[in-house]
BADRENDO-113257 format. One record per residue: residue in one letter; x, y, z of N, C-alpha, C in turn. Coordinates in steps of 0.001 Angstrom, whole numbers, plus 500000, padded with zeros to 6 digits. Example, Ala and Ser with C-alpha at 12.3 -4.5 7.8 and 13.67 -1.06 7.14 Angstrom:
BADRENDO-113257
A513190494310507800512300495500507800513200496700507800S512850497750507080513670498940507140512900500030507870
//
This chain:
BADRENDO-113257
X674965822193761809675332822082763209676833822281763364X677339823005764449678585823484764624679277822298764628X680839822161764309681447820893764311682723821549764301X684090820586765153685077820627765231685889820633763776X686374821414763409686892821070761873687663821649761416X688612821224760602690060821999760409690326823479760567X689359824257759967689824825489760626689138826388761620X689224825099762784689023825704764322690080826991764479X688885828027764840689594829145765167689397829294767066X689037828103768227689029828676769033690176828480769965X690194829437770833691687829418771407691052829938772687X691655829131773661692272829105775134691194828321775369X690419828086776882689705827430776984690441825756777779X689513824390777542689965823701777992690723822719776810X692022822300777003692504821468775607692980819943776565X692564819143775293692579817956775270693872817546774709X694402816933775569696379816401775377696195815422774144X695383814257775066695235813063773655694414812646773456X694174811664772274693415810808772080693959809220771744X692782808270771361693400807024771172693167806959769920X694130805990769339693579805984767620693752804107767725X692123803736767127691854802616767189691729802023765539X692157800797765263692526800346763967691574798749763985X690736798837762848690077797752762983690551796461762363X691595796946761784692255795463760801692827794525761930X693344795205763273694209795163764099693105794298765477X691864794828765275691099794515766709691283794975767868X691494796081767774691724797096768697690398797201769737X690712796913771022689584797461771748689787797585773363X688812798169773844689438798248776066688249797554776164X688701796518777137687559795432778077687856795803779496X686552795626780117686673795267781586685037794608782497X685437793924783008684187793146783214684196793536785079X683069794204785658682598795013787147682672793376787651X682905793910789227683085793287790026681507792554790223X680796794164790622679680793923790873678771794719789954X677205794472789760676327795274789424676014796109790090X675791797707788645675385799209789586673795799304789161X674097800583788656672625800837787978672489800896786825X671874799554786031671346799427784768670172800432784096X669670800967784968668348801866784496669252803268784083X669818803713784556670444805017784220671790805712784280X672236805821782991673695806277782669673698806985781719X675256807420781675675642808018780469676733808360780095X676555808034778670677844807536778090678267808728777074X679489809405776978679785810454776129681244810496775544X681116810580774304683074810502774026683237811331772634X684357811856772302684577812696771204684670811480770076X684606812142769031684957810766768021685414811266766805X686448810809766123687307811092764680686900809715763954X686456809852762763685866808815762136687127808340761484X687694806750761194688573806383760309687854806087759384X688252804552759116687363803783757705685992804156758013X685593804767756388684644804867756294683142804158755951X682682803638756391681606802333755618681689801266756428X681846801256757617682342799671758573681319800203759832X681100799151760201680602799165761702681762799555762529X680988800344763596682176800674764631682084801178765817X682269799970766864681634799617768088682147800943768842X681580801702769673681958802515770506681649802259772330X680804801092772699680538800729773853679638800067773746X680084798502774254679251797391773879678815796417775062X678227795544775912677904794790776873677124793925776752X677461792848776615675869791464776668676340790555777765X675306789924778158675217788556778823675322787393777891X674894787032776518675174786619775588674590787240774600X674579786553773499674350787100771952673008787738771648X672142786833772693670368787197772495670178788629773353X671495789095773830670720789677775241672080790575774975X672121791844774997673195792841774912672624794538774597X673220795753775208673285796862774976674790797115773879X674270797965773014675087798448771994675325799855771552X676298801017771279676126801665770805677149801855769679X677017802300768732677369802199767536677450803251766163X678785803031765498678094803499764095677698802600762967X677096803064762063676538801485761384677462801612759667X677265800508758877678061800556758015677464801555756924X676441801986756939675772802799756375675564804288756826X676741804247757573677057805974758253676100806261758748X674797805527759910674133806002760688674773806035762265X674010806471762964673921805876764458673026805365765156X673550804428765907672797803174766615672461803562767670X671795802831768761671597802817770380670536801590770323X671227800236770714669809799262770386670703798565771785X669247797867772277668959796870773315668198795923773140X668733794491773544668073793372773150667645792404774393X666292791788774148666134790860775066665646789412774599X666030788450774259665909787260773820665468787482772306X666887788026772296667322788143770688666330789112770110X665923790006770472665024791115770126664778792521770355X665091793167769614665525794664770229664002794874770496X662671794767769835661206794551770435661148794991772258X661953794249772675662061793744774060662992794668774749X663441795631773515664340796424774846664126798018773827X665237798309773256664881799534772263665883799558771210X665660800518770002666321800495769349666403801686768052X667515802780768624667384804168767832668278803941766575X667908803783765731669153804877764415668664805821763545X669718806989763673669695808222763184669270808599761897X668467809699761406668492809359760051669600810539759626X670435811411760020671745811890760071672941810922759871X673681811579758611674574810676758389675892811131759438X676501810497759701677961810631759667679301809717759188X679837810574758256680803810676757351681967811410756894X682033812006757800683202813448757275684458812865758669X685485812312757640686382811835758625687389813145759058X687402814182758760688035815586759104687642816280760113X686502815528760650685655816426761869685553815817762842X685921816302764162685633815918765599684187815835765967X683300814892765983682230814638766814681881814148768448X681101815447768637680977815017770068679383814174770301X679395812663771085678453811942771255678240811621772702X676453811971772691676119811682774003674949811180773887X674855809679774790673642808686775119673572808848776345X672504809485776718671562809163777902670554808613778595X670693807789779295669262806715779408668960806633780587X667669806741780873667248806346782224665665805695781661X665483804046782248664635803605781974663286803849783118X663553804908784321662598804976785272661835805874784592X662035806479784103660966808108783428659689807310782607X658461807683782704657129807460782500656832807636780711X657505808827780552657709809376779115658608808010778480X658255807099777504659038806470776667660081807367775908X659947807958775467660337808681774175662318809830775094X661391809486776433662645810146777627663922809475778133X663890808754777725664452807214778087665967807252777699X665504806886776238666856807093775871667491808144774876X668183809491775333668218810545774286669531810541774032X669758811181772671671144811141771805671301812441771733X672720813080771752672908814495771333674423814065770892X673939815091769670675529815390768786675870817072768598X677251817019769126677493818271769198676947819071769774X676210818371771272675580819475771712673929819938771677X673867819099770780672106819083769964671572818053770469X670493817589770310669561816378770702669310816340769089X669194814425768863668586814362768114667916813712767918X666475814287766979664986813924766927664860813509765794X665537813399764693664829812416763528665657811300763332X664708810243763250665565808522763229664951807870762358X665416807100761657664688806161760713664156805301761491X664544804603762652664030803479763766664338803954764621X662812803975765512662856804854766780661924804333767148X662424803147767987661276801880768878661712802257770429X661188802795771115661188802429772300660574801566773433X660561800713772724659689799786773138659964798769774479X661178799256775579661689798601776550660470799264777822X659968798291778343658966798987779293660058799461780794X659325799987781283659588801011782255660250800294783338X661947800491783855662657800152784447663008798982784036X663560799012782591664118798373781717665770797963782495X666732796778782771667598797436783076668266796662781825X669500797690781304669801797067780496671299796545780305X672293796567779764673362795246780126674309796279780498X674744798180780214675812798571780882675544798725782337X676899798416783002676694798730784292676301797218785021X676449796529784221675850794680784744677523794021785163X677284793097785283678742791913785475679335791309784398X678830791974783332678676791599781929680384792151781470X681089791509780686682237792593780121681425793812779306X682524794883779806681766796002778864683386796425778201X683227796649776350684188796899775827683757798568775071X684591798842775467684989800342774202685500800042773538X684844800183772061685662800384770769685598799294770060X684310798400770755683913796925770084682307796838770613X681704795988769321680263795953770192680090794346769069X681094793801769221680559792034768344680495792707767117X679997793644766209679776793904764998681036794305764167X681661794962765198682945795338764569683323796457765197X684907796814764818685657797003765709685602798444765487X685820799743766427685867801371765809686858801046765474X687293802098764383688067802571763397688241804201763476X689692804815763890689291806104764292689638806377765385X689452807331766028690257808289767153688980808333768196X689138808139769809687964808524770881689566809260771476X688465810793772176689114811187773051687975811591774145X688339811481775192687705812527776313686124811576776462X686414810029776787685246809213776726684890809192778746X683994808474778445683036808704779777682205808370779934X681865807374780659680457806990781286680083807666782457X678976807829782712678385808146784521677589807416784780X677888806456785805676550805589785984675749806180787281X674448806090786829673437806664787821672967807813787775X673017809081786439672829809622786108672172810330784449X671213810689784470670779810902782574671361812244782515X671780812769782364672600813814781878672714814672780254X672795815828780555672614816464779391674188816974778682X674355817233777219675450817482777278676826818887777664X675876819671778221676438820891778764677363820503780038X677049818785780464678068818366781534679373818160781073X679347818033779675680440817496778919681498819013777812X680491819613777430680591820649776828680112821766776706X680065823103775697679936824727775881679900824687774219X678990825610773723679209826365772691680411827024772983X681277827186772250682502828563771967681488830025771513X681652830895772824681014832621772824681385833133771248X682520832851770872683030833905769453682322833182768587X682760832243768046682699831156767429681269829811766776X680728829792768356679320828838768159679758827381768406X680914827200767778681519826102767663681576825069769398X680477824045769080680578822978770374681904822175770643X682636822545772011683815822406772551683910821504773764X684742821025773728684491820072775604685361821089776486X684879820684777793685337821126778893684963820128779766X686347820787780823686852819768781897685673818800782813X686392817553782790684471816777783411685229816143784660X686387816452784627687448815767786228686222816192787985X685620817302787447684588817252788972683365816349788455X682893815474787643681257815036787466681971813676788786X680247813191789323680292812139789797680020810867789381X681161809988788949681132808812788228680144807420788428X679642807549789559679400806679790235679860804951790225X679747804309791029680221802978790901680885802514789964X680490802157788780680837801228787482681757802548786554X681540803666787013681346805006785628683557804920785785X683695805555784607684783805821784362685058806664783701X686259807461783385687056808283782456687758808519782003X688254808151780595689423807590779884690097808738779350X691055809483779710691671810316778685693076809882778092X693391809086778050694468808333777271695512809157777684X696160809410778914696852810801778552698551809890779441X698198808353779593699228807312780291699475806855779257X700543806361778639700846805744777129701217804960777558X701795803965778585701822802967779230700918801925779759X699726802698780262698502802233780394697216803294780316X696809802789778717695924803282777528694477803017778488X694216802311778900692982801660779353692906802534780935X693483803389781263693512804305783230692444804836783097X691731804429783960690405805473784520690829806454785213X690818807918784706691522809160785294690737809369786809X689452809202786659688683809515788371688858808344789286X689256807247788858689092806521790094689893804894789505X689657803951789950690206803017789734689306801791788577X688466802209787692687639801224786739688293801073786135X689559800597785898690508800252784987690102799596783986X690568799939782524690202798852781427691304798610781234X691323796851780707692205796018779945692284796531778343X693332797048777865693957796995776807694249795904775440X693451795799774695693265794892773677693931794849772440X695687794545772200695748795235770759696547796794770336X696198797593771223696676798821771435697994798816772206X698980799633771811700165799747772178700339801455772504X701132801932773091701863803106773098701735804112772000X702004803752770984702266803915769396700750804756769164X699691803928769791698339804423769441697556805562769905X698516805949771202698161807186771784698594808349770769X697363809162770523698102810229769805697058812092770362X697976813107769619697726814214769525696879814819768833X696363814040768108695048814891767194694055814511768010X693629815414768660692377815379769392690989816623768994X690408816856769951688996817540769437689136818677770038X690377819482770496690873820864770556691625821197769788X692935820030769204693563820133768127693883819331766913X692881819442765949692292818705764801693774818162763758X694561817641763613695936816800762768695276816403761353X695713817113760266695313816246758829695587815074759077X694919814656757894694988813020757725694862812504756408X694750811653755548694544811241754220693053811415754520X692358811503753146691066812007752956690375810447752398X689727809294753040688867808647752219687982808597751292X687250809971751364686326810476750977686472810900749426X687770811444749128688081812235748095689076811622747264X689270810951746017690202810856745138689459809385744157X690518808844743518690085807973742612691018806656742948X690216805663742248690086804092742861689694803860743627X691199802908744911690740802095745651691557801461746964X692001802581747296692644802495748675692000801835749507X692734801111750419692239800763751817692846801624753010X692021801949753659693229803506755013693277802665755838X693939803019756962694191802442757987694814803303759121X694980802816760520695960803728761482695548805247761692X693830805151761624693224806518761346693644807595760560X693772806882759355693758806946757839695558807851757770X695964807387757884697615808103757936698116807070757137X697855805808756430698390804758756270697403804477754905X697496804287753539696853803650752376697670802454751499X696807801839751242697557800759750578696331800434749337X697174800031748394696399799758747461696995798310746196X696079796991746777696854795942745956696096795727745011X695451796906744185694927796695743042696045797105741535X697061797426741954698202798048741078697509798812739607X696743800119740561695752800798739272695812802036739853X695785803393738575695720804510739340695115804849740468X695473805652741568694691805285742713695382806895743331X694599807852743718694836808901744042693333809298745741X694469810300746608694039810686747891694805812037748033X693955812600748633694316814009749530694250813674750945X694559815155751659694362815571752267693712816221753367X692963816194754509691910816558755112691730817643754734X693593818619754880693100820087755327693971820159754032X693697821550753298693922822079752745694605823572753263X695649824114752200696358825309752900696686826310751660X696316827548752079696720828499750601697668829259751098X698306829670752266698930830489752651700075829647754137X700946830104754466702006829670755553702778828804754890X703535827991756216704953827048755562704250826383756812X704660824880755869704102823616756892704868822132756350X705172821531757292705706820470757667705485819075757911X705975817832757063705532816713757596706096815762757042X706427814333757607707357813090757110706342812180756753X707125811375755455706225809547755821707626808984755302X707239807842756315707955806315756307707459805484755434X708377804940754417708195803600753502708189802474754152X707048801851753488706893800673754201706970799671753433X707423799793752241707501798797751010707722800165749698X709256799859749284709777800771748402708900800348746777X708701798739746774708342798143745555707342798782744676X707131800203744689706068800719744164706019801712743571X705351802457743023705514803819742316704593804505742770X705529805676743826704728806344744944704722807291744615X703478808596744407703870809726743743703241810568744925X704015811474746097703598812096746998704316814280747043X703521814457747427703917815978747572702190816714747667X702394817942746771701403819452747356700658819040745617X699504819599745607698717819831744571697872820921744341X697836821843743350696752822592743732695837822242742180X695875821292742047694851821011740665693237820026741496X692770819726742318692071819285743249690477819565742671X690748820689741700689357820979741328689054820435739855X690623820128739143690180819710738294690089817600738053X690226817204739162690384816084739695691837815398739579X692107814342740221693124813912740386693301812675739543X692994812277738349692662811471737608693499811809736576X694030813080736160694439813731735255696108813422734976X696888812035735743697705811831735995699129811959737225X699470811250736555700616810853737561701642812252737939X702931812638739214703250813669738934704213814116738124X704636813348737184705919812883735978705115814129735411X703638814085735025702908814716733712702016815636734184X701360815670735098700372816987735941701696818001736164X701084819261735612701697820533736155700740820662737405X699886820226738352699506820576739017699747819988740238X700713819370739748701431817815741526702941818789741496X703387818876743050704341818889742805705138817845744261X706402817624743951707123816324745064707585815309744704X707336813902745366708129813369745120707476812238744150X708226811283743424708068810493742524709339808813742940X708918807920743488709494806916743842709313805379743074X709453805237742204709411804066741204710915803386741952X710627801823741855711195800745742247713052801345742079X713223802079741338714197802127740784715370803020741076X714813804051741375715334805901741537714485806991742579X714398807500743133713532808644743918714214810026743241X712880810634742891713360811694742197712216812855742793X712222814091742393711333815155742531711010815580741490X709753816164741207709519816834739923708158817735739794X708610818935739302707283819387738793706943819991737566X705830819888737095705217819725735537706096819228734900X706733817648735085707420816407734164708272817043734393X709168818033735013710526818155734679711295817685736615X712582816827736377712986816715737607714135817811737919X713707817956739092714454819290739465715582818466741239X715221817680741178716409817188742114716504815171742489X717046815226743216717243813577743409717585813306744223X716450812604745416717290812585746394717389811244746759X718265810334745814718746809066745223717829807648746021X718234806861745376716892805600745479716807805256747092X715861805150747297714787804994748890714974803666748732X714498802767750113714312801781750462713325801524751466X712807800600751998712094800504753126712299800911754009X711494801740755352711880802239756395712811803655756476X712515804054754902713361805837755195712289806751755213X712395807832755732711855808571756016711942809973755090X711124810336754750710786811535753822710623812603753727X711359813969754336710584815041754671710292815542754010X709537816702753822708739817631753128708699818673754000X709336820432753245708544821476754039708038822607752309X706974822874752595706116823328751731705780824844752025X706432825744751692706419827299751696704931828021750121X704253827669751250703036828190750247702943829578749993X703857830650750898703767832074750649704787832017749469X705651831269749136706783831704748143707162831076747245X706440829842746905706067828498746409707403827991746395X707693827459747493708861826073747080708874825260748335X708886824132747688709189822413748403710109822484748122X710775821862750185711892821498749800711979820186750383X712749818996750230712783817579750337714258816920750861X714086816255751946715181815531752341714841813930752361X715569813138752703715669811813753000716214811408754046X716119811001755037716610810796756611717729811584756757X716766812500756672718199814499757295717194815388757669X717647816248758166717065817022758380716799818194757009X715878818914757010715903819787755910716213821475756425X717367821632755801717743823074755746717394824169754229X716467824773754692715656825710753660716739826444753092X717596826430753680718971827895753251719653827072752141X719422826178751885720402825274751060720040823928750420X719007823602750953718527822065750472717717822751749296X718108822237748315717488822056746769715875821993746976X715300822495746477713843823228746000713366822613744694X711759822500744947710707822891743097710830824233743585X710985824998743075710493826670742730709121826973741881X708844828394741828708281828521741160706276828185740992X706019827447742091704733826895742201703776828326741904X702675828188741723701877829209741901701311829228742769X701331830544743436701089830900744836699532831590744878X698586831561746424697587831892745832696367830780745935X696959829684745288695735828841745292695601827886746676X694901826943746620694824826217747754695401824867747556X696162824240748626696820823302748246696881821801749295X696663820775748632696262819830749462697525818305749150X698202818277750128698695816934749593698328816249749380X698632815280748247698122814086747833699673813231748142X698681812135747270699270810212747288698236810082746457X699255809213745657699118808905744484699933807544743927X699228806389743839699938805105743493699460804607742007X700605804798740721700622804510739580700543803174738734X699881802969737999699421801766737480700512801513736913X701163799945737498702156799648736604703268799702737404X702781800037738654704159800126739782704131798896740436X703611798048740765703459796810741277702088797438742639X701753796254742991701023796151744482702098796871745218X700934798359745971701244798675746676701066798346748891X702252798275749043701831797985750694702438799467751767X702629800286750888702222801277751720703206802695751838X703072803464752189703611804883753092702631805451754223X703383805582755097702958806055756456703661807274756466X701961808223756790701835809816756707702489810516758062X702719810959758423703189812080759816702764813179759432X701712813706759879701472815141759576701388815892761362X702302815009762116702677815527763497702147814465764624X701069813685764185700390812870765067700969811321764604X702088810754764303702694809324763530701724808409763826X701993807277762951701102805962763257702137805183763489X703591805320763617704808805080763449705685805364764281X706682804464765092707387804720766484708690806474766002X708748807017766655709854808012766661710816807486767341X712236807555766905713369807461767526714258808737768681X713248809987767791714572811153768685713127811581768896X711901812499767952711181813430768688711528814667768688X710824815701767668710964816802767483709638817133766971X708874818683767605708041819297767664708535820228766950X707472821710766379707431822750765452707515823880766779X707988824795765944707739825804766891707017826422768002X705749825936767560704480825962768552704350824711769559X705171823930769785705701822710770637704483821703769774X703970821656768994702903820722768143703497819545767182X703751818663767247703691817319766728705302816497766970X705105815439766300706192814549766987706946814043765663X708072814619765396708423814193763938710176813161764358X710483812853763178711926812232763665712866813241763443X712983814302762268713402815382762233713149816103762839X714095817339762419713824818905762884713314819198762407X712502820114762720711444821068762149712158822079761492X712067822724760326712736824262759791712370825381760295X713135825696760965712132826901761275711177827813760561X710492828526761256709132828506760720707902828093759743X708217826418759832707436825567759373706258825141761034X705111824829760078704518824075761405704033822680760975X703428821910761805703024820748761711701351821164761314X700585820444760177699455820863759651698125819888760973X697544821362761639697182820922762349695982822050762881X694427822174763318694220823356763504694146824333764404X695471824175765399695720825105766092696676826080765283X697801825456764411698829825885763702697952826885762358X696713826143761997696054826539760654695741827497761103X695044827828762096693870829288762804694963830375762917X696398829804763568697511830876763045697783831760762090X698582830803761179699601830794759832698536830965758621X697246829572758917696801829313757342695856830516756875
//
C-alpha cells in the first residue's frame, strides 16, 4: 500500500506547514470537554500520523464517562490498531476492531481514518477504518457487537483528549487531525492518490462541514498548539510547548534516528531525535533516510558531555553496526567525543580537533556525498572553503548517519539530533537554501537539510 516515505517524489499540490510532535515520557496531550452533546451515532475522525517509540500504546483520541464506559482509538503495544467501545466495562456492549496489519515503520507518514455511524442496519457498516486511503478488512478482533444507534462517548460532555486514551500517551508526530461530527465519511474527503506517483496525499479539508463538536487542528499557531482552524472547539494544551510544533510533516518527511535498526538499547524520545542509553554498553542507531548522492546538513546539541559519543556518516550499514566504535570502523566517519577531548576521525586515524565539548554546544556537520568530505564545526558556522575535512570517503555507496554510544563511556543522557525539524529551542534560525529547516547555524551553501522534499531533489 502506497505510503508517505522518504523518498517522496511528489511535488506541488497541497503542503502541510506543520505538525505536532508528542512525547510520552513527558504526557503530552490536547483536552477539551463540549459544552453540550452532538451526535454520538456518527463521526469522523482522521489525522496523519509519524510513529515515535516503538512498542507503547498510543492514544490518538480518547472519551469516557468513566473507566467502565469510554470510546478509544488507538495504537496498541503490539503495533496493531484499535477502535473499541465500552459499556459497563465491556467492549461486548459496544464494539471492538484491531487490525491484523502491523504498524511499525517510524520513517513513514500514515494517513488514518475512523468512520462510524451507528444508524446503518449493516453491522459490519458501522464502524470502518482506512489507511492510506484503503479500507481495512482483515482484523484479528472484529466484534461489532454495539446494537443499532449505539451512541458512543465522542461528541458527549465527556472530556475528549488527542494524543491520550488512559492507556498511554502517543508518541510521535499528528498532523492535519480532524474530526466531523455528524458525518461517516470516506477518505477521499481527506485525501487523493498522487496521478504520477500512486502515492496517498492529503488535501485541503478547510471547506468540509465540521459540525457542532467537530474540529481541526493544524498546529500551524505555536502559541496556541490546541486552535481549532474552522471554528472555535478549542483544545487545552497539556505538556506541549512551542518547541513541539514542528516541520516534518506528511508533505515533507525530516529524518530522524531509526528505532528499528541498530544494536542494544536505546530509549528515543522527542519523536526519536533524542537517544539515551543508561546501560553504558555498545549501543548503535541510524538514520531514517539514507543518502548516496548530494550535500546535506544538520546539528545536535549535547546534553550531557559525560560520555563517549561517536556521531557522523556510515556507509558500512550492511555489514552491521556492531563491528565497532568510530576510533576502529573504516566504515564510520565524524565525530568521536569521550569525556575528555572531541576529536574527528576516520578509519582510526584523527584528522582534526575540534577541542573538548561541553554541555549545550552545538555540532555541525555538512556531508558532501558527491566528493566525499565532512566537514565539522563547534558553535560556528561551517565554511567548506576552509574548515578542515575527513577526505577521501568512498563515494557511491549509500550513507546513513549513525550514533553510536561506547561501552565504557559512562551512562549516557544524551545528544539531540536537528536534521532541520529541532526538539531543541533555536536562538537565531537559519534555513537551507530551499527555505527548509530551522538550524542555529548557517547553512553552507549548497547543503540541504535531510528531508524529502530536499531528497526528491539532490538525493
Amino acid at each position: 500500500m502506497p505510503l508517505i516515505i522518504p523518498a517522496n517524489t511528489i511535488s506541488g499540490g497541497y503542503e502541510v506547514a506543520n505538525s505536532l510532535r508528542f512525547n510520552d515520557g513527558s504526557s503530552d496531550y490536547l483536552s477539551r470537554t463540549p459544552s453540550s452533546a452532538s451526535n454520538r451515532k456518527t463521526w469522523t475522525f482522521s489525522t496523519w500520523v509519524k510513529l515515535g517509540n516503538i512498542g507503547t500504546e498510543k492514544g490518538l483520541l480518547h472519551s469516557e464517562s468513566d473507566s467502565n464506559n469510554f470510546t478509544a482509538i488507538r495504537f496498541s503495544s503490539d503495533h496493531r490498531f484499535k477502535v473499541l467501545s465500552a459499556r459497563s466495562g465491556s467492549t461486548a456492549n459496544g464494539f471492538y476492531l484491531i487490525t491484523t496489519r502491523l504498524f511499525r515503520d517510524p520513517s513513514a507518514w500514515y494517513h488514518i481514518v475512523v468512520a462510524v455511524d451507528t444508524t446503518l442496519g449493516t453491522a459490519t457498516n458501522r464502524v470502518r477504518i482506512y489507511v492510506n486511503g484503503v479500507e481495512e478488512t482483515a482484523f484479528d478482533t472484529d466484534d461489532f457487537g454495539a446494537s443499532q444507534n449505539y451512541d458512543t462517548d465522542i461528541n458527549a460532555t465527556s472530556q475528549q483528549n488527542v494524543g491520550d486514551d488512559n492507556s498511554g500517551f502517543h508518541d510521535g508526530y499528528l498532523a492535519e487531525t480532524v474530526l466531523v461530527d455528524g458525518s461517516q465519511l470516506t477518505p477521499t474527503s481527506f485525501g487523493e492518490f498522487d496521478e504520477d506517483s500512486g502515492i496517498w496525499k492529503p488535501k485541503d479539508v478547510s471547506g468540509l462541514t465540521f459540525g457542532t463538536n467537530g474540529f481541526y487542528l493544524d498546529f500551524k499557531d505555536s502559541s496556541a498548539l490546541g486552535n481549532d482552524a474552522n471554528g472555535s472547539n478549542n483544545f487545552t494544551v497539556n505538556n506541549l510547548t512551542a518547541i513541539d510544533q514542528s516541520t516534518d510533516t506528511c508533505t515533507n518527511n525530516f529524518a530522524t534516528l531509526n528505532p528499528l535498526f541498530g544494536l542494544g538499547a536505546f530509549t528515543f524520545s522527542e519523536g526519536n531525535l533524542v537517544a539515551d542509553d543508561g546501560s553504558n554498553s555498545d549501543t548503535d542507531t541510524i538514520s531514517t533516510i539514507g543518502v548516496s548522492q548530494g550535500k546535506w546538513y544538520l546539528e545536535f546539541k549535547i546534553i550531557d558531555q559525560g560520555i563517549r559519543g561517536n556521531l557522523g556518516f556510515t556507509d558500512g550499514v550492511d555489514r552491521g553496526l556492531a563491528e565497532g566504535n568510530i576510533r576502529s570502523s573504516p566504515a564510520k566517519y565524524g565525530y568521536y567525543s569521550p569525556a575528555y577531548s572531541t576529536s574527528s576521525y576516520t578509519s582510526g586515524t584523527v584528522n582534526s580537533n575540534l577541542g573538548t565539548s561541553t554541555d549545550n554546544d552545538i555540532i555541525c556537520m555538512a556531508f558532501d556525498a558527491d566528493n566525499g568530505q565532512l566537514f565539522m564545526s563547534k558553535n560556528g558556522n561551517i565554511d567548506t572553503s576552509s574548515t578542515a575535512s575527513i577526505t577521501g570517503i568512498t563515494t557511491g555507496n549509500i550513507f546513513h548517519f549513525f550514533f553510536n554510544e561506547t561501552a565504557g563511556g559512562g551512562a549516557l543522557s544524551g545528544y539531540s539530533l536537528n536534521f532541520g525539524s529541532p526538539a531543541y529551542s533555536i536562538s537565531s534560525g537559519n534555513s537551507d537554501g530551499n527555505g527548509y529547516g530551522n538550524f542555529e547555524y548557517a547553512v553552507p551553501s549548497g547543503y540541504y537539510s535531510l528531508n524529502s522534499k530536499n531528497l526528491a531533489e539532490y538525493g
